[in-house]
N, C-alpha and C positions, 0 to 999 in steps of 0.2 A: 793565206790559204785560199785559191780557188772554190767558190762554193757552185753546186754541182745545180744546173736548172732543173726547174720543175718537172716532173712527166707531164704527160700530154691532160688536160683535163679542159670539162666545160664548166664555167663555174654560172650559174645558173642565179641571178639577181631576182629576188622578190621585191618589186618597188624599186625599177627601172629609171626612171622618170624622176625619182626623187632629187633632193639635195644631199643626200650623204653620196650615191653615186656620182652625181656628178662633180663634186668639189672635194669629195676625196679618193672613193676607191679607181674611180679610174684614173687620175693621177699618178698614184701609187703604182696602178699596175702599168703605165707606159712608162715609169723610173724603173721599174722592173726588169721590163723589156730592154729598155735602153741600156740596162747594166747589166744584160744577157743572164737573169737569174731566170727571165722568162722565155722561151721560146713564141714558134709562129705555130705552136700546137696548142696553143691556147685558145679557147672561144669561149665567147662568153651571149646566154641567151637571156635577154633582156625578157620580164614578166612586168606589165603592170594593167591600169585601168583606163590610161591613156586609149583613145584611136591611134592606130597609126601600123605601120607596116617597118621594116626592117632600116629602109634608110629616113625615116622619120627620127628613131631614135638614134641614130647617126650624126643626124643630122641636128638634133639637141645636146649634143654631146660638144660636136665638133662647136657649136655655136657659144657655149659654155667657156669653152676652152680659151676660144679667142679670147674672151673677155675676161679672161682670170687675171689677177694683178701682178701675175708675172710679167705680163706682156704678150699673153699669148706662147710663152714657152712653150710649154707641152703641144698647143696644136698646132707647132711648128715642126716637131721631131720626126723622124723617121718611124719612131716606135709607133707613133700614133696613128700615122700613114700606114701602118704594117696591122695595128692591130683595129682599124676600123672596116676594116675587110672580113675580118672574124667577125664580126658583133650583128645577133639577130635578134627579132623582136617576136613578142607572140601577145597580142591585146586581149585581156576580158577579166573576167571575174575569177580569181583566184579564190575563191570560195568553194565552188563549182566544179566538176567532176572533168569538164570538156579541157579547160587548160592543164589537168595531167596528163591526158590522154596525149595531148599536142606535146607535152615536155618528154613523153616516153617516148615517141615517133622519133622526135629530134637526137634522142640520147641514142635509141638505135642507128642510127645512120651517122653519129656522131667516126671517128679515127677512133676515138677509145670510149671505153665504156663507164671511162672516170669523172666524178662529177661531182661540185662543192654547191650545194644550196645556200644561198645567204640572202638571211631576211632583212632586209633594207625596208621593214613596215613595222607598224605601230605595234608594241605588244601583246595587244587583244588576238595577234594571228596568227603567236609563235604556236600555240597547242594546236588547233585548227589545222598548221601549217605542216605540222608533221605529223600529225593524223592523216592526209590525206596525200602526201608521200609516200606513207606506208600503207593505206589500203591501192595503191597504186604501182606498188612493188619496187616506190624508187628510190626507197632505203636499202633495200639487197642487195648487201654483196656477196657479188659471185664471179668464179672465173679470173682470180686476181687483180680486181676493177674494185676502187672505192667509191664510197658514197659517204658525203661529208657533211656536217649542218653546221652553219657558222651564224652565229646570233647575235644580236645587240644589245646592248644593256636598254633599257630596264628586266632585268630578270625578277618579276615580282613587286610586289608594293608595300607588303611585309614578312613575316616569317611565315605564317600559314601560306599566303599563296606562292612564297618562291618552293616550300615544300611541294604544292601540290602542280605547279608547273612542270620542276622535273620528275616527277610521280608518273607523270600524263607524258612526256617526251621520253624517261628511259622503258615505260614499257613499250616502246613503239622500235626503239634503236638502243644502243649497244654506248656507253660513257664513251669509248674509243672513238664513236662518231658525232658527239657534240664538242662543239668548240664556241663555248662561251665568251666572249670578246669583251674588253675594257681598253677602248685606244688608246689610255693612258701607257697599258703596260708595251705597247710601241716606240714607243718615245726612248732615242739612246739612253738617254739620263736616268730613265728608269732600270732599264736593262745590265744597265752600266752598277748598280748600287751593290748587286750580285758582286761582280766581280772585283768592285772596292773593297768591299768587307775582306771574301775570302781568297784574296791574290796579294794581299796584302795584310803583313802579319804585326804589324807595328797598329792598324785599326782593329782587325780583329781582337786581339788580346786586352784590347781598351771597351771591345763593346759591352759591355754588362754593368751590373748596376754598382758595382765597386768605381764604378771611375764616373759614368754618366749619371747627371743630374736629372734629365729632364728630355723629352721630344717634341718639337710641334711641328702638324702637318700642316698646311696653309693651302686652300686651291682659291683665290678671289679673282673674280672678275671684275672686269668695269662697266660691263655691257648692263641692261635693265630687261627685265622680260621679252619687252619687246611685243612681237605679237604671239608670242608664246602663252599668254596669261592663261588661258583652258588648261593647258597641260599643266601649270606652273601651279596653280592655283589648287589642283588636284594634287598634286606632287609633293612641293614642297624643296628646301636645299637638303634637306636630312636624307630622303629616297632618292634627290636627283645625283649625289654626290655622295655622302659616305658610305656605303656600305658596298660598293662599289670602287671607285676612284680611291678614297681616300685610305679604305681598308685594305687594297692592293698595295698602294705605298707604306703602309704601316707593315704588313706581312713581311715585303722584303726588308726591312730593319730589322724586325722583330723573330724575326725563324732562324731555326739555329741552322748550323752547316749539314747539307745535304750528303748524300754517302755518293752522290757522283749526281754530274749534271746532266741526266736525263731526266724527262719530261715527268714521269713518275715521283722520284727523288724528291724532285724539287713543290710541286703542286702538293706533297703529303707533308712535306715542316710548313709549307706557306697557311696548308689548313690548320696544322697543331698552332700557330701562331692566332689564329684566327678563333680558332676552339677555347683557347686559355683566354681570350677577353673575359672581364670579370661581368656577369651579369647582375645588374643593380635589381635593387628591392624600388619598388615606388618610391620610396622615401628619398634613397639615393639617388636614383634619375631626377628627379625634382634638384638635388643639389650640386649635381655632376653634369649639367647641360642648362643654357639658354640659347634664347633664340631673338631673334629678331628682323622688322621689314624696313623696308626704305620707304623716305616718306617724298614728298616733292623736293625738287634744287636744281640745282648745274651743276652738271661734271665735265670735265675738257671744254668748254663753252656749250654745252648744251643740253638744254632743258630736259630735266627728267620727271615724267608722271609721276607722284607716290603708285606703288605697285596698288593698294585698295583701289584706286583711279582708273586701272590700267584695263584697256579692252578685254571682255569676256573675265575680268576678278571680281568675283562677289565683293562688294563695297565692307560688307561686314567681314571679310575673310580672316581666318587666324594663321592662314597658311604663311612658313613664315620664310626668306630671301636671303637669313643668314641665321647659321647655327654654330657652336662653339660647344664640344663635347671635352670633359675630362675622360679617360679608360686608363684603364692596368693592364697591363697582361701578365697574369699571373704564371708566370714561370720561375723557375731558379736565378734565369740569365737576368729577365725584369722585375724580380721584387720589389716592390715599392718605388717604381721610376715611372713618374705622370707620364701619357702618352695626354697633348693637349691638340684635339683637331680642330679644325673652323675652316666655314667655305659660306663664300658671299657672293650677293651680285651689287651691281653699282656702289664698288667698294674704290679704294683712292688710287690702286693699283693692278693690272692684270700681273698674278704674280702667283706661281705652285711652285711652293718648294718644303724642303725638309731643313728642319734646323735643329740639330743633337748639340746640346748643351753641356759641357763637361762640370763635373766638379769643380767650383775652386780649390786650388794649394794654399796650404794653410801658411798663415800671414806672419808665423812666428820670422820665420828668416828674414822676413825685409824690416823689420823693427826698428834696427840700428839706421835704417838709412831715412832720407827725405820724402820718402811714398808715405803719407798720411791717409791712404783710403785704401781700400781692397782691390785685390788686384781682379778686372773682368775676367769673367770665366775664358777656355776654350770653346771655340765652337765651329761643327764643320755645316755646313751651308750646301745643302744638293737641288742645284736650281733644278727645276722641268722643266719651266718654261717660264719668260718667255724666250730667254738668254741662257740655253743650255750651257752648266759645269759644272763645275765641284769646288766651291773655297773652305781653307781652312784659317782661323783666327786665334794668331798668339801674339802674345805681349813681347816685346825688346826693348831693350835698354834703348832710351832715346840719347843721341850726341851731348858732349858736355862733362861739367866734370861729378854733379851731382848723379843718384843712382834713380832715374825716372823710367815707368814705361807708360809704351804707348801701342795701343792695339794696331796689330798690321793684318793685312791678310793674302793667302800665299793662293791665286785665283786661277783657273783652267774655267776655258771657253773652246766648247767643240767648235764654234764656227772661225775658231782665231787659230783652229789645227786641222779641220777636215771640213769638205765641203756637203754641207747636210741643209743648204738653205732650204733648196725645191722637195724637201723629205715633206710628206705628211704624215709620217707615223704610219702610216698602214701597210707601208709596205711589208714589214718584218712580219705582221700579223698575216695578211693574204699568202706571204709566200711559206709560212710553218703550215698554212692551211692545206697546203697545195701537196706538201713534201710529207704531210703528217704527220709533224713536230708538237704537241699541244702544252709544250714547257708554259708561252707568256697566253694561257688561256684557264678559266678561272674550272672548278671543277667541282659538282656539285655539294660537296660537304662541305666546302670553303665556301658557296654561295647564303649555305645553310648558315654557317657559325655569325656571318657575318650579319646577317637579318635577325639572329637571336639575341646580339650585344647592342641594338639599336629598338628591336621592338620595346623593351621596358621606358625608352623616352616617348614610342610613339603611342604609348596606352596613356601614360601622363597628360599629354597634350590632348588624345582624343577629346577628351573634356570639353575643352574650347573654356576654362573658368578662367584660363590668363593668356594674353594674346599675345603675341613677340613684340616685342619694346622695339619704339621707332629708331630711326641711322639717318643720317644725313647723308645722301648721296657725295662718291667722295669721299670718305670717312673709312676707316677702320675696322667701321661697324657699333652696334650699340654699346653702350658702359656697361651693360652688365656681361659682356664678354670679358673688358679689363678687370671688372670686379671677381670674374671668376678664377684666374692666373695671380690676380693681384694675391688675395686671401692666403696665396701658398709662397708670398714674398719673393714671385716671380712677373715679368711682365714678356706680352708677344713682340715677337723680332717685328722689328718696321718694314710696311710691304715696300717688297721695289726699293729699297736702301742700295741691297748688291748690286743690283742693274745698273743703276744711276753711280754709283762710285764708277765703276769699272767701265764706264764709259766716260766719267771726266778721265781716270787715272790714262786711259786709253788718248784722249787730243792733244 
């Protein structure tokens, strides 16, 4: 099916000059162009704190470009060439009353009078940001001309202020004009989970708690803070990744079938899914999550600081670089079925993925034969990343005359069926932004549900009376993650196992 290009619009960058502009959105949006979902009616006005005039930021763009590891693809294209003739700059203080003033001149003399705000800046300047949009009129719509606001995660740092962020943004604008962004839900593989379940009635009829054992979400890194430790160190993996990232992959397992796949539809099971987490008593968060930091090592050959070490981390800090959360969702479809999450940094493998664990078949039928151990469960496998697919794992008879199995697994890799290398994920996001699709975009009761299943871990820890247990960079993560799976005579899938088969199976 032909999908129809954008309308005309300016999409208006807060935090120009940044590194999410330049190494992803505008990426995204010359694959855009290039696969004519974008047209040459697009412009885009660059806002930041930089000096500099119109081909300055042009000119950091284009420089950018070259040097991406592609080779310089993209600032080779035609799209790029076409769309760096749109792109203007406006320098100063976005604080400040004068750069409205300049963004409304611009938008009048713009072809249309349509136009996406996206805040490519620190959180502190989402409320700020569109306060002063709208004492500036350039939240109004009028005249069949939209006005859009596209945001970044972090929404919030716990359940009080993600409340009182969109308190303070929806009475400025209208839910229809926020488009709260999780680049995870960009990602094929994500999007794709939808349509696994309910296109296919052989998983669907299997999803619930009569056949499934168990869920684990997995997001690990292998990177270390880095020079991130300010942020990191305030933050934490708990607010940097689940309640967000990792509660968005849960949602799409976890919600039941939509009454049709519009934007609506779908974002109202995604929040019942997110509503129905079961919220712990102190008691229980205490025994339903640890946590833990990386302490000094090597990983890949090369030296990593204990994160306490790490520039701008309070030495004593208890903030902590991996966590490992047990949840419910208490529905009909998941009674009593662990939902187990954990996300790391300088862990053994970069590796997000989902692993649904089937019941075992009970062992009475194979009795009679030579199988003296229990047969491994089923399990389907939904990579993210870094090796977008989908595997499934059943047992078969191995060759021979006795009756032995042996675990197989039946594997899809988008990039071994369609060419998705030079994708960054954003594209899918910018161009629903543009068309006004707000299906893979979060919305705020679903923001809410998710900061309220997380706040009872983040009151336990405020304490600071136990610190995250140290990890060896490389590693897993700490033992008391294993001891938490262990307990319930389960253990976590091995990171980057799939990856590494399916590329021997593949030479």
């Amino acid at each position: 099916m032909d999908v129809a290009p954008t309308p005309p619009v300016t999409l208006v960058i807060f935090g120009a000059t940044g590194d999410l502009t330049r190494r992803l959105l505008v990426p995204a949006i010359i694959n855009l162009i290039q696969s004519g979902m974008v047209g040459d009616d697009l412009h885009i006005l660059g806002i930041g704190i930089d000096a500099g005039d119109d081909a300055m930021l042009v000119d950091h763009l284009d420089s950018f470009l070259a040097g991406m590891d592609d080779g310089g693809a993209h600032q080779k294209t035609d799209g790029w060439q076409r769309l760096k003739k749109r792109i203007a700059y406006i320098s100063g203080d976005f604080t400040k009353d004068d750069i409205f003033l300049q963004i409304a001149d611009r938008l009048k003399a713009s072809q249309s009078g349509n136009a996406a705000f996206y805040f490519a800046v620190p959180p502190q300047f989402f409320g700020p940001l569109v306060n002063k949009l709208a004492e500036h009129n350039l939240t109004k719509e009028s005249d069949g001309c939209f006005r859009r606001i596209a945001i970044e995660k972090p929404f919030g740092t716990d359940l009080a202020s993600a409340r009182a962020l969109n308190a303070q943004i929806l009475s400025r604008v209208a839910e229809t004009q926020v488009y709260r962004l999780d680049h995870f839900l960009g990602k094929e593989t994500v999007q794709n989970i939808l349509t696994a379940r309910f296109a296919n009635m052989m998983i669907e009829s299997l999803w619930n708690n009569n056949y499934i054992d168990h869920v684990q979400i997995t997001a690990a890194e292998t990177v270390d803070v880095g020079m991130r430790g300010k942020f990191y160190d305030a933050t934490g993996a708990l607010r940097d990744m689940v309640p967000n990232h990792l509660f968005q992959l849960l949602a799409m397992i976890a919600m039941e079938a939509p009454n049709g796949f519009g934007a609506e539809a779908i974002r109202s099971e995604k929040s019942k899914a997110l509503s129905a987490l079961r919220i712990y008593t102190p008691e229980e968060a205490e025994t339903h999550a640890v946590r833990g930091a990386y302490t000094s090592g090597t990983l890949n050959g090369n030296a990593i600081t204990a994160f306490r070490d790490s520039k701008d981390v309070s030495p004593d800090s208890d903030t902590e670089t991996f966590v490992a959360l047990k949840l419910y969702v208490d529905t009909w479809r998941w009674a009593g079925v662990p939902f187990y999450l954990r996300t790391g940094k300088a862990m053994t493998a970069r590796d997000t993925e989902i692993v649904v664990t089937f019941r075992q078949v009970p062992f009475a039928q194979f009795r009679e034969t030579d199988i003296k151990r229990s047969l491994p469960p089923n399990r389907m496998v939904i990579q993210v990343q870094p090796d977008e697919g989908l595997s499934v794992e059943l047992s078969i008879k191995s060759p021979g005359l006795s009756v032995d199995t042996v675990p197989v697994s039946l594997d899809f890799r988008y990039a071994e069926m369609f060419d998705i290398g030079k994708m960054t994920g954003y594209e899918s996001l910018l161009y629903d932004l543009f068309i006004g699709d707000q299906t893979l975009f979060q919305r705020a009761d679903g923001i809410e549900a998710g900061w309220a299943a997380v706040q009872p871990f983040l009151d336990v820890w405020a304490s600071g009376a136990k610190k995250p247990d140290p990890y060896a960079p490389g590693s897993m993560g700490p033992a008391c993650a294993d001891d938490l799976i262990q307990q319930d005579g389960r253990q976590w899938h091995a990171l980057g196992v799939l990856t590494h088969n399916h590329k021997k199976q593949s030479e």
